[in-house]
N, C-alpha and C positions, 0 to 999 in steps of 0.2 A: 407546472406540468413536468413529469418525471419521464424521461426518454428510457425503455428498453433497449439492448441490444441482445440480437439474438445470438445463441451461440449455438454453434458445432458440437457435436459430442464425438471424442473419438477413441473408442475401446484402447486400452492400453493393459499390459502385465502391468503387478506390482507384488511387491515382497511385503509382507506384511506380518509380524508377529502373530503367532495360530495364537496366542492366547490371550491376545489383545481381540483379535479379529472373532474370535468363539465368542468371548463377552459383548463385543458390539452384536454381534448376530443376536444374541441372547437378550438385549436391551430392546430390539427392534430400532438400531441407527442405521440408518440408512449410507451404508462404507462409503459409496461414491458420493454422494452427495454430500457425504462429510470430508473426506478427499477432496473432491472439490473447490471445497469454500475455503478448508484450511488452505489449500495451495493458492487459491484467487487470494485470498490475505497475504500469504508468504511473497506473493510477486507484487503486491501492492509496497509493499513495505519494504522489498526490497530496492525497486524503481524509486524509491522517497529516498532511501539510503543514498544510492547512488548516485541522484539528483544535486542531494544536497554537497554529498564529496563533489562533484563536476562542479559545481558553481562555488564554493567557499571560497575561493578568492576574490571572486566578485564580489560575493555579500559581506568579506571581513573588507575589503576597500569600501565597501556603499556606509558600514556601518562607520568608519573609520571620517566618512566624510562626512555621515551626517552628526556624530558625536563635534566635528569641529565647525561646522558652517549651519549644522541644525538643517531640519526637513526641506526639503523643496517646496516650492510655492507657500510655506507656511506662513506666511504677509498674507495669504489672500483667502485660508482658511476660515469658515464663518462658524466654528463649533470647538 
């Protein structure tokens, strides 16, 4: 089962090349909702970026430990 979350919409400016923006109009894209999605991707991705900067010292020590003492609990793995 798949959870929505509902979201907000909230009118915003934005700058946008007229001749980028004439040919979306011209295509029938839908700007915000292509706005949108690209920007919900851009802050996905960038929240991964930054995740994984915040934490790389832990995962270079976790890797560092399981290259020399091997995986945890690996004795009691059945696969």
């Amino acid at each position: 089962m798949v959870a929505h979350t509902v979201s907000l919409k909230k009118a915003t400016n934005l700058s946008l090349s007229a001749d980028v923006l004439a040919e979306a109009k011209r295509l029938g894209i839908n700007v915000s909702q292509a706005c949108d999605e690209f920007l919900r991707e851009l802050v996905r991705t960038e929240r991964a970026r930054r995740w994984k900067a915040d934490n790389a010292a832990f995962i270079a020590a976790y890797n560092r430990n399981v290259e020399a003492e091997g995986l945890p609990l690996a004795e009691w793995r059945s696969f």
